[in-house]
N, C-alpha and C positions, 0 to 999 in steps of 0.2 A: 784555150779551146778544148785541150785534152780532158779538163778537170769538169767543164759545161757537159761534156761527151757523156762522161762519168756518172754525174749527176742523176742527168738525164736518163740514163739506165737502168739506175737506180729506183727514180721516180717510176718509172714503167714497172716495174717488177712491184713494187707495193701497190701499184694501181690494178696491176693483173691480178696478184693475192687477193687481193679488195675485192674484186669485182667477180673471183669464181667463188668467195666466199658467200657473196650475194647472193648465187645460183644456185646454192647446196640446197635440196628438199626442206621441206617442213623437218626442224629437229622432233617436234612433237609427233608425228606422225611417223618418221619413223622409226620411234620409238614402241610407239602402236605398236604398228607393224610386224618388230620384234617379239611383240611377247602374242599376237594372234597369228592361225590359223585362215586362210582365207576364207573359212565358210565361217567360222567363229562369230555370234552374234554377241552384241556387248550394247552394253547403255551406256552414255555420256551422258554426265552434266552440261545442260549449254551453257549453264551462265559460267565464267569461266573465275577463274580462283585468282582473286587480287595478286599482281606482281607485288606488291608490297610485302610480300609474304617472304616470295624468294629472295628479295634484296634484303631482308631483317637476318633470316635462317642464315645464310652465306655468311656475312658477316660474323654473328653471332658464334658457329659451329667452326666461323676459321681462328675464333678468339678465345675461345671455350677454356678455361682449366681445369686440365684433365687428374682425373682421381681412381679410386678402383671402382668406384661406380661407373664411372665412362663410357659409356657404351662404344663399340668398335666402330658401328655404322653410324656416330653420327659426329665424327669429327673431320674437319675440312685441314689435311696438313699440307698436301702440294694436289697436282695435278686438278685445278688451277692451283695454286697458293694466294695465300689473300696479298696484293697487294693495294693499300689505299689510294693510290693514285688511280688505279685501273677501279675501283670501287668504287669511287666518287662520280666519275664517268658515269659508269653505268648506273649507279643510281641520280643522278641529274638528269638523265636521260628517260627511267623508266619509272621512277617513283610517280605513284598515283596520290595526285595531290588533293581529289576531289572527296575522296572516299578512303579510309580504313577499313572497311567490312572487308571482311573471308571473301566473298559472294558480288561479284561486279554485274550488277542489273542493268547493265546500258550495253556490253558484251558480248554476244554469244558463239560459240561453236555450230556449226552447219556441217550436211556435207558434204560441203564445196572445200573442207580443210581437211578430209580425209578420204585415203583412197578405199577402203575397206567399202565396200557397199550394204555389210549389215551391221549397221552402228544403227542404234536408235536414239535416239536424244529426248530428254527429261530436264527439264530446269528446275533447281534446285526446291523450291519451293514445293514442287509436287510429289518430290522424292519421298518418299516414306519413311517413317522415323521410325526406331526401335520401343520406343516409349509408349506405340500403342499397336493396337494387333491391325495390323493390315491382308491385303491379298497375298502377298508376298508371301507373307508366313503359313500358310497351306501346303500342305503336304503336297497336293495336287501339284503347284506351283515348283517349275524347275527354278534351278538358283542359275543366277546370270553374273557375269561380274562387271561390274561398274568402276566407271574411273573418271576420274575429275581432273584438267590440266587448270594451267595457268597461261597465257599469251607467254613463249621464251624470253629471256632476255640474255645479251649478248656481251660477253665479257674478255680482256685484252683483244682487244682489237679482232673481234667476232671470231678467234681462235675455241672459246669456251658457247655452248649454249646451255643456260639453267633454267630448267620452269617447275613449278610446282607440281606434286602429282598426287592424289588420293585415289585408294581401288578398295573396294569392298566389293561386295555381293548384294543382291537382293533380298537377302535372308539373313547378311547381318545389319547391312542398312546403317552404320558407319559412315559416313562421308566428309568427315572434317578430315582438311590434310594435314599430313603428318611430316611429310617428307619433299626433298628438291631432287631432281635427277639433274646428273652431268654427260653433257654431251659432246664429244669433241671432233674439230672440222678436222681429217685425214685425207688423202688424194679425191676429192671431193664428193666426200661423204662423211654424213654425222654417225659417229662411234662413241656407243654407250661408255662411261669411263664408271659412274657409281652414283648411284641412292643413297642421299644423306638425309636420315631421320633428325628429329627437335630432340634427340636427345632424352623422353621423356618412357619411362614403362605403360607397357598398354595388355 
């Protein structure tokens, strides 16, 4: 009876963890959040940036060997640490099997995903490319900065959140991502832990 008792407690208490982890904010947004101003206006991409992204990067940047080229920001050595058990999880769960593209067209950000009320939203395709001269590139034209997420995805047992993140401006017009941000669940709040870049010069 004593050991059912036990159990039993047990089970409550990972059921509790579980379920106030459920109720922690959008990691994405508050992430946002962190890096704006409440008057701050910004552009988002709606279509939102393939998780296949994050679960390649992760992997990759926690398996990387390291040389003096290295870069500091984009190797993954603990806080998460790779472990493949927890890695397989979450990519069974998250891998997008439909599609490989950067750029998920079935997707988008609204918003109704964020609390900021001057976000404007741009889908990727109408975004303006460097390659040719736009409005943007006007003097007249203030520069805005721009950011692209990915849908999060949730890693040992929703202790970790990663999603993708790309930020440029208007004026350099840049928008392939580069890098994954980590997020970690704390007295029931997501806390920034670190920006992990692909490792490549730019």
């Amino acid at each position: 009876m004593k050991r059912i008792i036990i159990l039993f407690l047990i089970g409550l208490s990972v059921y509790g963890c579980s379920s106030t982890k459920d109720l922690l904010p959008s990691p994405v947004d508050t992430y946002l959040g962190s890096r704006l101003a409440v008057k701050d206006t910004v552009i988002i991409i709606s279509n939102k940036i393939n998780s296949n992204y994050v679960l390649d990067l992760f992997k990759e940047r926690s398996l990387v060997s390291i040389n003096n080229n290295t870069l500091d920001n984009s190797i993954i050595s603990n806080d998460p640490s790779y472990v493949e058990e927890y890695w397989n999880l979450m990519n069974k769960r998250y891998r997008n099997y439909k599609t490989d593209e950067t750029w998920v067209q079935t997707s988008f950000w609204t918003q109704d995903d964020f609390k900021n009320p001057q976000i404007k939203f741009m889908k990727e395709k109408d975004f303006p490319k460097p390659t040719a001269y736009n409005e943007f590139m006007s003097e007249k034209s203030s520069e805005v900065t721009v950011f692209a997420f990915s849908d999060p995805v949730f890693y040992q047992n929703k202790q970790y959140a990663l999603f993708a993140k790309s930020e440029t401006t208007t004026k350099k017009q840049f928008i392939k991502p580069i890098s994954i941000v980590i997020m970690k669940a704390e007295k029931g709040k997501w806390i920034y832990v670190k920006e992990i870049n692909d490792g490549n010069y730019y």
